[in-house]
SELO-855905 format. One record per residue (C-alpha): residue number from 1; residue in one letter; y, z, x. Coordinates in steps of 0.2 Angstrom, whole numbers, always signed. Each point is the difference from the previous one (the first is absolute). Last residue first. Layout:
REM SELO-855905
@i=NUM	aa=A	y=Y	z=Z	x=X
...
REM end
This chain:
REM SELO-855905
@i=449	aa=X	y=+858	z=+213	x=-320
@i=448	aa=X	y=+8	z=+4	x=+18
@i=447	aa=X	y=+1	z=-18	x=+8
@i=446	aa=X	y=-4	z=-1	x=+19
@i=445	aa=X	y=+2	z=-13	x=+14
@i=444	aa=X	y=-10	z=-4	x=+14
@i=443	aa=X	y=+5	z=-15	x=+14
@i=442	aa=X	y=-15	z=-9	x=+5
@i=441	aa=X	y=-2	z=+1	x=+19
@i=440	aa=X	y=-14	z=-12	x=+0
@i=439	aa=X	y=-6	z=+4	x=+17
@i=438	aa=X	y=+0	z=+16	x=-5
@i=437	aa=X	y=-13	z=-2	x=-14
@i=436	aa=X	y=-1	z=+15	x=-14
@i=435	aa=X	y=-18	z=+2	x=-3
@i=434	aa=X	y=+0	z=+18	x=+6
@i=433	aa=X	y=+18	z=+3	x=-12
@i=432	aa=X	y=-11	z=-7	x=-16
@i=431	aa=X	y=-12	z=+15	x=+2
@i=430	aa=X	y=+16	z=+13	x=+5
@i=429	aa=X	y=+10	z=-7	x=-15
@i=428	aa=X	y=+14	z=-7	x=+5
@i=427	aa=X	y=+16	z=+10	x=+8
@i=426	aa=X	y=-3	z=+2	x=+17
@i=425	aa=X	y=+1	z=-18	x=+0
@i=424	aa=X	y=+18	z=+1	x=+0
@i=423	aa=X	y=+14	z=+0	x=-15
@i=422	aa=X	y=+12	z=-14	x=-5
@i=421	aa=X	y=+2	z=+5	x=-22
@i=420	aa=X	y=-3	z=-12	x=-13
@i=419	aa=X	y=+10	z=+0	x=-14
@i=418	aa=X	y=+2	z=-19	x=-6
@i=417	aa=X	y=+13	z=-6	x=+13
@i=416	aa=X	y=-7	z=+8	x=+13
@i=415	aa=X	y=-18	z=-9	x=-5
@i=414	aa=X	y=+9	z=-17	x=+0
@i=413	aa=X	y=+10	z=+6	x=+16
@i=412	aa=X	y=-19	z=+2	x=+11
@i=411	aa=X	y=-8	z=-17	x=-6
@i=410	aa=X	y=-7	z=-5	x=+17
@i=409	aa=X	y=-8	z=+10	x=+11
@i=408	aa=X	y=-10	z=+11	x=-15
@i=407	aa=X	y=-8	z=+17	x=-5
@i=406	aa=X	y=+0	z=+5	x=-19
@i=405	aa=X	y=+0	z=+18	x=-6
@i=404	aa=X	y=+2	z=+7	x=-16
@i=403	aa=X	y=+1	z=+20	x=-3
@i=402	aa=X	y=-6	z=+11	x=-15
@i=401	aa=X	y=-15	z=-5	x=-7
@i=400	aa=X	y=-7	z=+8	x=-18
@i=399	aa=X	y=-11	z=-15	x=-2
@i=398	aa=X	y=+13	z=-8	x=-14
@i=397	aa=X	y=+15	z=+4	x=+13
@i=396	aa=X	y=-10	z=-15	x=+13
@i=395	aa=X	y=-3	z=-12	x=-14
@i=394	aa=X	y=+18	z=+2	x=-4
@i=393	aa=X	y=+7	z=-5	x=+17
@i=392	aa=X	y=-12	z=-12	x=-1
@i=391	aa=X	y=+7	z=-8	x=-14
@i=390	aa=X	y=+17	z=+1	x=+5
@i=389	aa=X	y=-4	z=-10	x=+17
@i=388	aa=X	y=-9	z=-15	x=-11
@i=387	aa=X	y=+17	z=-2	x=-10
@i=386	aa=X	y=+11	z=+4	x=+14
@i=385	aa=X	y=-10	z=-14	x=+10
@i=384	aa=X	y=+2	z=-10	x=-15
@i=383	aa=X	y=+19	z=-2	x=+0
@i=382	aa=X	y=+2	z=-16	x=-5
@i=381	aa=X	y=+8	z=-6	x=+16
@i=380	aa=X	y=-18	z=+3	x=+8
@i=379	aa=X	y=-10	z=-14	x=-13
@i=378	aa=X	y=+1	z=-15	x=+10
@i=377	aa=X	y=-7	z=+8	x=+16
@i=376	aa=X	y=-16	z=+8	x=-6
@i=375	aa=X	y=+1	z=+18	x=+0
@i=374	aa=X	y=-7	z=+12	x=+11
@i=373	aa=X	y=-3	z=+19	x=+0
@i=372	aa=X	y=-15	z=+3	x=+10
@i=371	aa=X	y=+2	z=+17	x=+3
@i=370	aa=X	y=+8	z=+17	x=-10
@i=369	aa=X	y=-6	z=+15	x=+8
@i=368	aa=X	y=-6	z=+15	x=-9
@i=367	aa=X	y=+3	z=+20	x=+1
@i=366	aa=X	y=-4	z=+16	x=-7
@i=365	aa=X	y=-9	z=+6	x=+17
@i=364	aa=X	y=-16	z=+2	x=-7
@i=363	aa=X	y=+3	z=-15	x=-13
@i=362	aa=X	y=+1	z=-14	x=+15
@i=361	aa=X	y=+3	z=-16	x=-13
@i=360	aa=X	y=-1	z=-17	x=+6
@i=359	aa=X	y=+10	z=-10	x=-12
@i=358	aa=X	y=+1	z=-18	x=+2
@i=357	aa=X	y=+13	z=-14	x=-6
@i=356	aa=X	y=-1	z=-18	x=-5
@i=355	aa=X	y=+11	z=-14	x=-5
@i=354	aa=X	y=-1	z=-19	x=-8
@i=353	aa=X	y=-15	z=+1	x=-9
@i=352	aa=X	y=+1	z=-15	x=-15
@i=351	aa=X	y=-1	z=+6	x=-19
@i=350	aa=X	y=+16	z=-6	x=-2
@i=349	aa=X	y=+7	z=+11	x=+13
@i=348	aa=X	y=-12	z=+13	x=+5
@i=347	aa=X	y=+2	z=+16	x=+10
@i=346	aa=X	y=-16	z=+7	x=+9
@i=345	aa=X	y=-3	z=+19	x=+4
@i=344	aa=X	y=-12	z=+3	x=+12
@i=343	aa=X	y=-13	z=+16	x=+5
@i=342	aa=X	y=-12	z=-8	x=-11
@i=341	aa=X	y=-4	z=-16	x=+14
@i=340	aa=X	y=-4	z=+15	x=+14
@i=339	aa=X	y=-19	z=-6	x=+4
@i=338	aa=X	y=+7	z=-18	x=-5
@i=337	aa=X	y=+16	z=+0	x=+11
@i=336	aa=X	y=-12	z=+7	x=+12
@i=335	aa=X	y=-13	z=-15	x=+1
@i=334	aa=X	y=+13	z=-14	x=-1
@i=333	aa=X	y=+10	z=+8	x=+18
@i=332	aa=X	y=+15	z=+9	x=+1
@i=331	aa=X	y=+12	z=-5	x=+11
@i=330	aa=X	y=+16	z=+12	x=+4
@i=329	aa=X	y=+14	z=-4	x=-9
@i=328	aa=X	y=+17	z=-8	x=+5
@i=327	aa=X	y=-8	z=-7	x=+15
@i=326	aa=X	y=+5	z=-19	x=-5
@i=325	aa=X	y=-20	z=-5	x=-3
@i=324	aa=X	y=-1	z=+17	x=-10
@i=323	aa=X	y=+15	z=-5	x=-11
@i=322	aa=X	y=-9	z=-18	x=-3
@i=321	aa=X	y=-17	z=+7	x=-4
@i=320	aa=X	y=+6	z=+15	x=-14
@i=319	aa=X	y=+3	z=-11	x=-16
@i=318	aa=X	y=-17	z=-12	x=+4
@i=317	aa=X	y=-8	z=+17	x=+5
@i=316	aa=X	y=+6	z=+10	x=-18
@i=315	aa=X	y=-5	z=-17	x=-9
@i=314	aa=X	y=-16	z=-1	x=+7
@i=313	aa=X	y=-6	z=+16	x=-3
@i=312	aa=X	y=+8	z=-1	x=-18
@i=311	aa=X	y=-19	z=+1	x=-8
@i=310	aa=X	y=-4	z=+14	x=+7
@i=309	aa=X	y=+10	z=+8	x=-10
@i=308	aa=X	y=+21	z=+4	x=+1
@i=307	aa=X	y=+11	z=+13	x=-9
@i=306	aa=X	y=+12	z=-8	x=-13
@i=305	aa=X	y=+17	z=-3	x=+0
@i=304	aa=X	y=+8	z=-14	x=-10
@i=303	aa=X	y=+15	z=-11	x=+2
@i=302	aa=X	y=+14	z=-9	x=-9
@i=301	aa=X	y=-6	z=+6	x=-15
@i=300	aa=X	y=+4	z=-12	x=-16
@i=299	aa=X	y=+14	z=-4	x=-9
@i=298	aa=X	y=+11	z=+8	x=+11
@i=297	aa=X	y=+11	z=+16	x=-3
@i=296	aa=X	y=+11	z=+7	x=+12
@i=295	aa=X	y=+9	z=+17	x=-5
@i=294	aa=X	y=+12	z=+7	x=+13
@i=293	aa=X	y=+5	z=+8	x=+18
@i=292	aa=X	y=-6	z=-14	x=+11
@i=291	aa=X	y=-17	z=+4	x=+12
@i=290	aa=X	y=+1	z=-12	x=+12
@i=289	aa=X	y=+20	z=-3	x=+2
@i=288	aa=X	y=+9	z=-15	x=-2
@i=287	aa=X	y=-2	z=-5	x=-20
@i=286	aa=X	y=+2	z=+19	x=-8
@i=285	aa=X	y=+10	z=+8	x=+12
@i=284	aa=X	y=+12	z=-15	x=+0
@i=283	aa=X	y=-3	z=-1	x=-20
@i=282	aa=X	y=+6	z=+17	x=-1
@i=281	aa=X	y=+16	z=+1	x=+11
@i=280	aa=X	y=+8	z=+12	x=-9
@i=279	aa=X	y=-11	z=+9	x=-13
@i=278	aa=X	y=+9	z=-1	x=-16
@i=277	aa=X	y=-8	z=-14	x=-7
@i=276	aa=X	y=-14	z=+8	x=+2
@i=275	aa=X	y=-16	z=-13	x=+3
@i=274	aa=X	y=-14	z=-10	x=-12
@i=273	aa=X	y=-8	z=-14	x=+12
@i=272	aa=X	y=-8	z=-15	x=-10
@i=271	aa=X	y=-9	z=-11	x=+14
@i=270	aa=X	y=-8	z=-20	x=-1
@i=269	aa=X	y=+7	z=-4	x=-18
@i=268	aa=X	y=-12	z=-12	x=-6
@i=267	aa=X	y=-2	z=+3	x=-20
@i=266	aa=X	y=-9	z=+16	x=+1
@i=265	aa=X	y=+10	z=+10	x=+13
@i=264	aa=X	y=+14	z=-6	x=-10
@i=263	aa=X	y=-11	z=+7	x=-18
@i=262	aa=X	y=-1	z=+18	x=+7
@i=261	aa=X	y=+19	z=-1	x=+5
@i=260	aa=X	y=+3	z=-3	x=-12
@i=259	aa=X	y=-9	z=+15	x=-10
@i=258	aa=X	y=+6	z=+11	x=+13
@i=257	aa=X	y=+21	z=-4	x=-3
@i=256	aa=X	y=+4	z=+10	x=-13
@i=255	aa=X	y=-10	z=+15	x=+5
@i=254	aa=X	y=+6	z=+0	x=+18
@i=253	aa=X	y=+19	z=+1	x=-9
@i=252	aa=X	y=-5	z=+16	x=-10
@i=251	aa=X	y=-10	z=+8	x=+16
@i=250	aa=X	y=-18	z=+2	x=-4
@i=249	aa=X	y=-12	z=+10	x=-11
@i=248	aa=X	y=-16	z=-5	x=+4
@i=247	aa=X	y=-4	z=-8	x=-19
@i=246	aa=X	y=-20	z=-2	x=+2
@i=245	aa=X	y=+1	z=-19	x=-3
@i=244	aa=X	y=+16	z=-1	x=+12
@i=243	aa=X	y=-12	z=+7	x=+14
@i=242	aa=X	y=-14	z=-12	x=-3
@i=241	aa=X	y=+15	z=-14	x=-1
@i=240	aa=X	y=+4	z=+5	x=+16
@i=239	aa=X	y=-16	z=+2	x=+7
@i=238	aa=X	y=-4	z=-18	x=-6
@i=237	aa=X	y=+17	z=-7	x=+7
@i=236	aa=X	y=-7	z=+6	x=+16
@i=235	aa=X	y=+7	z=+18	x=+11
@i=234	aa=X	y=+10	z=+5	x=+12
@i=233	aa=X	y=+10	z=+12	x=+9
@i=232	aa=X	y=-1	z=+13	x=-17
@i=231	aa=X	y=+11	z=+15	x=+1
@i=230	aa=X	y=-5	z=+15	x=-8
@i=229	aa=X	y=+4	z=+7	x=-15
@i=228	aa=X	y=-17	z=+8	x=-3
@i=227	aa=X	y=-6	z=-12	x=-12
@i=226	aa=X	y=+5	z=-17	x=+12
@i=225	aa=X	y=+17	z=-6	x=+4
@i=224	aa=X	y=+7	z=-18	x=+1
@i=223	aa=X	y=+14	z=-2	x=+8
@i=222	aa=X	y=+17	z=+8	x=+13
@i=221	aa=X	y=+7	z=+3	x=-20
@i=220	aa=X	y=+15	z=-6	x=-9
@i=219	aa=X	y=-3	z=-19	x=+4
@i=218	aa=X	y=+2	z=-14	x=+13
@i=217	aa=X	y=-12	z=-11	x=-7
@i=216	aa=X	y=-5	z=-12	x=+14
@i=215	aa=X	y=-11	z=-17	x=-5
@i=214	aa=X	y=-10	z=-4	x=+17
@i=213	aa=X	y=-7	z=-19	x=+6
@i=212	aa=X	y=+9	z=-8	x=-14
@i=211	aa=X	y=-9	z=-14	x=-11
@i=210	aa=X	y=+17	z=-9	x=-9
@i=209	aa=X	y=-7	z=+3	x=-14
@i=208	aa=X	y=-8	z=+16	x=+1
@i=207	aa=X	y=+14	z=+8	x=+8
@i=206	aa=X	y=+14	z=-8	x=-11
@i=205	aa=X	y=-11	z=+6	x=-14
@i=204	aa=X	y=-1	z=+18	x=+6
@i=203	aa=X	y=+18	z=+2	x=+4
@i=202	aa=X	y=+5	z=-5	x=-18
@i=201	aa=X	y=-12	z=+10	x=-6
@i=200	aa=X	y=+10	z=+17	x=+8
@i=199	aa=X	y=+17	z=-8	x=+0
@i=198	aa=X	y=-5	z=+2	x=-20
@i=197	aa=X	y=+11	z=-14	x=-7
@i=196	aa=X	y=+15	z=-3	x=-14
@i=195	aa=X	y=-2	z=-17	x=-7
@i=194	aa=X	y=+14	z=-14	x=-3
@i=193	aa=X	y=-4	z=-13	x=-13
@i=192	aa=X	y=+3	z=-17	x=+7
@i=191	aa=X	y=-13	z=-9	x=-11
@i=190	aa=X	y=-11	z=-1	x=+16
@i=189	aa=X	y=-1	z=+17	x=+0
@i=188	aa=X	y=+14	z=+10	x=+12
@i=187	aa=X	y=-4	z=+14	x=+12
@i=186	aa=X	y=+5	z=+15	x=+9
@i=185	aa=X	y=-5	z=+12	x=+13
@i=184	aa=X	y=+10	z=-6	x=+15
@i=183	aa=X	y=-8	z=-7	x=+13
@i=182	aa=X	y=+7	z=-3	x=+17
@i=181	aa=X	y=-11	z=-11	x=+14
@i=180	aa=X	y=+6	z=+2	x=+16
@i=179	aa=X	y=+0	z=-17	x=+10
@i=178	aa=X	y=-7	z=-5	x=+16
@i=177	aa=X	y=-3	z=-18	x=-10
@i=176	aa=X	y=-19	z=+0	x=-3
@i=175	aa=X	y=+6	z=+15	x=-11
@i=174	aa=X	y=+12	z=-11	x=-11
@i=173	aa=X	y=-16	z=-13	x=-1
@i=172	aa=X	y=-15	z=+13	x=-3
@i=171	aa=X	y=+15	z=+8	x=-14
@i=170	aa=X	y=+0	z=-18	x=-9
@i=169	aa=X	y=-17	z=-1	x=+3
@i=168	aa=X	y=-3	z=+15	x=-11
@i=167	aa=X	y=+9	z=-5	x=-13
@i=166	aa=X	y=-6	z=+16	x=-11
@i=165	aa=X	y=-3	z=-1	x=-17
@i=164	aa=X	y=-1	z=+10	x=-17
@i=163	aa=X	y=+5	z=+16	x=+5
@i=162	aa=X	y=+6	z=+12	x=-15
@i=161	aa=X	y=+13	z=+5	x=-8
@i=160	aa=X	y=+13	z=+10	x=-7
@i=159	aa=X	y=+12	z=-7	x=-11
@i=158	aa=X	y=-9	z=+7	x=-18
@i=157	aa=X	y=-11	z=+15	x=+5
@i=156	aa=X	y=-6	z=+1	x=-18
@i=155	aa=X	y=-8	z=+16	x=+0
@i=154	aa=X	y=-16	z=-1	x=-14
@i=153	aa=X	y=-12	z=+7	x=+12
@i=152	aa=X	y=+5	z=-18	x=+11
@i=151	aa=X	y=+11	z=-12	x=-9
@i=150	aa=X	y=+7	z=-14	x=+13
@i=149	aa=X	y=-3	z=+1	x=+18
@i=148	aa=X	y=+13	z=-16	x=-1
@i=147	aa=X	y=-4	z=-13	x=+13
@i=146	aa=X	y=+6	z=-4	x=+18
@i=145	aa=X	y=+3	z=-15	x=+13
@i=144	aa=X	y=+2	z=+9	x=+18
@i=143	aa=X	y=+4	z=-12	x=+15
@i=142	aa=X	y=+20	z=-1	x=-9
@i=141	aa=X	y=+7	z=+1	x=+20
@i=140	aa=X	y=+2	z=+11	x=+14
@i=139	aa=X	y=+4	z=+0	x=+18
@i=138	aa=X	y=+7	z=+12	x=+13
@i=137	aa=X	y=+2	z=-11	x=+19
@i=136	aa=X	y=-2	z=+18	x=+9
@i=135	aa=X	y=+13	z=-3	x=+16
@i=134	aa=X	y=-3	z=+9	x=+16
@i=133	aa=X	y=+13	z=+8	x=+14
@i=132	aa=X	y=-1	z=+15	x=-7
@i=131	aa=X	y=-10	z=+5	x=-14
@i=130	aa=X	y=-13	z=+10	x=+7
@i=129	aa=X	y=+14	z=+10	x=+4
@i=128	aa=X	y=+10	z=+8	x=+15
@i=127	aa=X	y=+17	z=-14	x=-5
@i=126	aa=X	y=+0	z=-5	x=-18
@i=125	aa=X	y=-3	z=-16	x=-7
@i=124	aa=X	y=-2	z=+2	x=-20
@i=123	aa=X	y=-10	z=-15	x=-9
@i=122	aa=X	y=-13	z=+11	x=-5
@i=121	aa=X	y=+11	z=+14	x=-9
@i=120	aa=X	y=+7	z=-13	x=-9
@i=119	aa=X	y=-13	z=-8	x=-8
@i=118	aa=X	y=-5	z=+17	x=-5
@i=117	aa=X	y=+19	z=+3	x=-8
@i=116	aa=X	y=-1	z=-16	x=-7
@i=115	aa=X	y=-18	z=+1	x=-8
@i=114	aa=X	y=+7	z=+18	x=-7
@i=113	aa=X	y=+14	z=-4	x=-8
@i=112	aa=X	y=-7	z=-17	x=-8
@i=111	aa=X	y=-16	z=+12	x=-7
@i=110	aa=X	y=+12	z=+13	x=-9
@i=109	aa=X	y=+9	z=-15	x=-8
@i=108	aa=X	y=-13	z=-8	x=-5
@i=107	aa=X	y=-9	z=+15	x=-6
@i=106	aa=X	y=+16	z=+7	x=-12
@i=105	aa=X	y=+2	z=-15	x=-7
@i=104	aa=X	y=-18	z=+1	x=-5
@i=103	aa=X	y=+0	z=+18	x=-4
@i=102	aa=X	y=+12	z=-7	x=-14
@i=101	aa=X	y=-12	z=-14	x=-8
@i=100	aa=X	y=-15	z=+13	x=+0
@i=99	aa=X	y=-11	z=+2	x=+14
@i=98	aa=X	y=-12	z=+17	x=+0
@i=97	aa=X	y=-5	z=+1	x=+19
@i=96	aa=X	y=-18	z=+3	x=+3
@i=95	aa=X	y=-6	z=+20	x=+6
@i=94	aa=X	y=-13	z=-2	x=-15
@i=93	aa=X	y=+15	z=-2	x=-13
@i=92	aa=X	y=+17	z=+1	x=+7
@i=91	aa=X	y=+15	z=+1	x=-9
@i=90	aa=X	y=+19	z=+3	x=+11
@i=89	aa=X	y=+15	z=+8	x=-10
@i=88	aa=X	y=+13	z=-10	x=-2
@i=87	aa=X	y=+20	z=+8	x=+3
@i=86	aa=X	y=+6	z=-15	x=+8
@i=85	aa=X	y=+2	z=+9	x=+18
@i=84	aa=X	y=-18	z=+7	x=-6
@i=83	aa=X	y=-8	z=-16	x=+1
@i=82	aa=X	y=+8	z=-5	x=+19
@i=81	aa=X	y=-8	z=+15	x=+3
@i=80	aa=X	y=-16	z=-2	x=-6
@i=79	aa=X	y=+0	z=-21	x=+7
@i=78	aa=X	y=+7	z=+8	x=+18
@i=77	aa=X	y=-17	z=+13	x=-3
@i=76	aa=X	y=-12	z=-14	x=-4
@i=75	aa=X	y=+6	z=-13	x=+13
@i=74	aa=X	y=-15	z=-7	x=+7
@i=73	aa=X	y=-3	z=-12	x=+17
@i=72	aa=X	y=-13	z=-12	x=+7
@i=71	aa=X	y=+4	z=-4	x=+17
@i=70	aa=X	y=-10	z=-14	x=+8
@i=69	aa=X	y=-3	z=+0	x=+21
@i=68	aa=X	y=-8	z=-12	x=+10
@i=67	aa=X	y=-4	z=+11	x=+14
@i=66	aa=X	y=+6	z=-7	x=+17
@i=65	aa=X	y=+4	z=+16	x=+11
@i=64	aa=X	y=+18	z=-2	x=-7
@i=63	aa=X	y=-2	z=-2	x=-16
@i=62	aa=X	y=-9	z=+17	x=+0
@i=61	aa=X	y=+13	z=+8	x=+11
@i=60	aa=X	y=+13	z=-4	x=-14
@i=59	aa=X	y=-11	z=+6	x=-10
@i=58	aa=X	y=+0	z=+17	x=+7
@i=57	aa=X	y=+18	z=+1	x=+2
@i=56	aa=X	y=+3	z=-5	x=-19
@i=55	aa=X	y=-12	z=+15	x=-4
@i=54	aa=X	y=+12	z=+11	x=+10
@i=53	aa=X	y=+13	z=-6	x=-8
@i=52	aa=X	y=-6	z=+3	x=-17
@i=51	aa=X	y=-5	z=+17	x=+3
@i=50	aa=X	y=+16	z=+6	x=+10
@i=49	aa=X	y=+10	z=-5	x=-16
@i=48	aa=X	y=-12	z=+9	x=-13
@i=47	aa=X	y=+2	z=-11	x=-15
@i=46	aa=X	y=-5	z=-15	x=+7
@i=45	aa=X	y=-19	z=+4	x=+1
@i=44	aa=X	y=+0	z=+7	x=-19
@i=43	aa=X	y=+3	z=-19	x=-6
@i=42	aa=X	y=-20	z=+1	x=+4
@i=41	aa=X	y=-10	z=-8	x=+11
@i=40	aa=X	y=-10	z=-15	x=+7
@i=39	aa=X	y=-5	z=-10	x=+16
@i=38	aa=X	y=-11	z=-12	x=+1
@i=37	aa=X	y=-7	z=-6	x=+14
@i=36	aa=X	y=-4	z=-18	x=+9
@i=35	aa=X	y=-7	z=+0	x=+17
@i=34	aa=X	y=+6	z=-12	x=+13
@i=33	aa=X	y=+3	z=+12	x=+14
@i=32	aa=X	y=-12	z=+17	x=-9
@i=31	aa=X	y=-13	z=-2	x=+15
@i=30	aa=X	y=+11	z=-2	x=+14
@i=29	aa=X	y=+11	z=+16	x=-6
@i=28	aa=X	y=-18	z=+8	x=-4
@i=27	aa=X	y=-6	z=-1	x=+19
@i=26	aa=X	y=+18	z=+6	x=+7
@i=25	aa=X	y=+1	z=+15	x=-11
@i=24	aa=X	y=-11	z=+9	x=+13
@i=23	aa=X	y=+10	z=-3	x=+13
@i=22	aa=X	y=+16	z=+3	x=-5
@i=21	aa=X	y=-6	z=+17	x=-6
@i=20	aa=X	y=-7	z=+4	x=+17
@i=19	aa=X	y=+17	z=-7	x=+8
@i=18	aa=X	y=+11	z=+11	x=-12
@i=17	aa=X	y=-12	z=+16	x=+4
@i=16	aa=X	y=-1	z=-3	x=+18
@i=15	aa=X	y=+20	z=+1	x=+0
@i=14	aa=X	y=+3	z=+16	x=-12
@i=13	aa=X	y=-10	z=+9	x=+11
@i=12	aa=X	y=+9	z=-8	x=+16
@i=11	aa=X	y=+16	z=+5	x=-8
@i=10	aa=X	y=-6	z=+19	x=-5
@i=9	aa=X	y=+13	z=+5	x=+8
@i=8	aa=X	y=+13	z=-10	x=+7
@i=7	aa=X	y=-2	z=-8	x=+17
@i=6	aa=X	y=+15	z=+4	x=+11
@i=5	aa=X	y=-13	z=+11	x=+9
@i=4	aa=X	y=-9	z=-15	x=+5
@i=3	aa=X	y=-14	z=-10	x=-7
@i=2	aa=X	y=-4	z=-18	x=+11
@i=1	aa=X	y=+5	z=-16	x=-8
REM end
């Protein structure tokens, strides 16, 4: 349909940007159909209204894009309040629940409330949500036996307890079923002794058992931040740990939850993201855009950048051959890839090269162009081409440069979306301009660094 001046403003702004973000979610929704996560939080999700239905929304849309879904919930501030209605007070020792025979009482009862005011939540139907015109089957079951913590510093923690198994195929075999797993944090020992649980561990051993492909703490904090307060995008269990060891200070609920999520990505756990509870949408941003807003951590890199040798000649032309063939890049033959071999970046996955980029720097004119960025096939939903793009980008800054360039015919709207600007030929370098082939008629676009 054609723009008029009925058209409001900004609609065909507001359009591209929905069909662009569509797009690019596209390649992940495929990926993630069949995928198990885990998602867990706090009781402090369901005291903010908007929060809670918001978060029902999202996984809602979860379900629905075919993630096997588990919910593993916590209930410390309804079990605080439920404790102060009976005039307790509340022990913890090492941010762990002190459970005597009352708090008990108190936990059951505060845990009941809020698995049926979840459950409820998800079986809602109304119209202009997620929600409408589905049905989340919401399941649960006793899949967590317990034992008593016991004495620890001298603190008996009495009722609260720890995991002692997880049915894992008991969960496979309610998952298999389209169904939403629901956990509550508490357990009984094969005496029939009823235990208080950390939804914390508890969602770390459904995760290992049951092998998840991402365990989701939805916490106090967007994630993991380094010295400076920044926020960390990813990381291994290893820099985790390092970071642990030399006591970055981190958000209160963050801090509960690293040394978990440590051990998941140790015991099988594909993904452990760390994201705000309070951001609305988060795991949408996180899961279906390239650069997500939290904390990932892996167990080990996903990918590593290193500049090229002589050695990677053949890589760089086994990645490049197939886009020169299609005319997406212009052919280079063996003899200058090897005269211009340290001008690459290469990205490996597993040790294996499966993207390369060039820099060609012009340092009269503070200026360089970005060429021969390719990426095998497989590996372009993972964002790779960011990865390797980033990296020139910072080569470039280090030598002082202050504009990118690339030229090309096809992928035009990739380097819209990323910052690039359309400009003529007029504006390359005047040495790089006399090469410019107007047969070609590569399109130029411009970063300022």
């Amino acid at each position: 349909m054609s723009s008029d001046a009925s058209t409001p403003a900004g609609q065909n702004e507001s359009d591209a940007r929905l069909v662009a973000w569509v797009r690019q979610a596209a390649p992940y929704i495929h990926a993630f159909r069949g995928k198990t996560f885990v998602v867990a939080f706090g009781g402090e999700v369901l005291e903010d209204g908007d929060t809670a239905q918001a978060l029902i929304h999202d996984i809602a849309l979860l379900d629905s894009m075919g993630i096997r879904l588990v919910l593993v919930h916590g209930a410390r501030p309804q079990i605080d309040g439920e404790m102060k209605g009976r005039g307790l007070t509340p022990k913890f020792h090492k941010g762990l629940r002190v459970t005597d025979k009352e708090a008990l009482e108190c936990v059951k009862r505060a845990m009941g409330v809020t698995r049926i005011e979840i459950e409820a939540m998800l079986s809602q139907g109304l119209p202009n949500t997620p929600l409408a015109g589905g049905f989340l089957r919401v399941t649960g079951g006793n899949f967590i036996s317990a034992k008593p913590v016991g004495v620890v510093d001298g603190v008996d923690f009495l009722h609260t307890g720890a995991v002692r198994n997880v049915i894992a195929e008991e969960i496979r075999g309610d998952l298999a079923q389209e169904n939403v797993v629901l956990i509550t944090p508490i357990g009984a020992s094969p005496s029939g002794e009823i235990f208080n649980l950390a939804w914390e561990e508890v969602a770390e051993a459904v995760a290992v058992a049951i092998k998840a492909d991402k365990l989701i703490y939805l916490c106090d904090a967007p994630g993991l931040t380094d010295r400076k307060g920044l926020l960390i995008d990813a990381l291994t269990a290893d820099e985790a740990e390092a970071l642990a060891a030399k006591k970055v200070k981190q958000a209160p609920e963050v801090t509960r939850v690293l040394a978990g999520s440590i051990r998941a990505c140790r015991g099988g756990v594909g993904r452990v993201h760390f994201l705000s509870r309070r951001r609305d949408g988060a795991m949408l941003m996180e899961f279906f855009t390239r650069d997500g807003i939290g904390t990932v951590m892996t167990r080990a890199p996903l990918a590593r950048l290193r500049e090229a040798g002589p050695e990677d000649v053949g890589a760089i032309l086994g990645l490049i051959a197939p886009l020169e063939a299609d005319g997406t890049l212009v052919k280079r033959g063996r003899e200058r890839i090897e005269m211009e071999v340290t001008r690459f970046s290469l990205l490996e996955h597993d040790g294996v090269v499966v993207g390369c980029a060039a820099l060609y720097p012009f340092s009269d004119e503070k200026a360089a162009e970005l060429a021969c960025l390719a990426v095998m096939p497989d590996y372009r939903e993972l964002g790779y081409g960011d990865q390797l793009r980033r990296h020139i980008e910072a080569r470039a800054k280090k030598q002082k440069l202050k504009r990118l360039f690339v030229l090309t015919t096809r992928t035009a709207h990739w380097f819209i979306e990323r910052g690039f600007a359309e400009s003529d030929v007029d504006a390359l370098p005047k040495q790089r301009r006399e090469l410019y082939n107007f047969q070609r008629r590569s399109k130029v676009f411009v970063k300022s660094l």
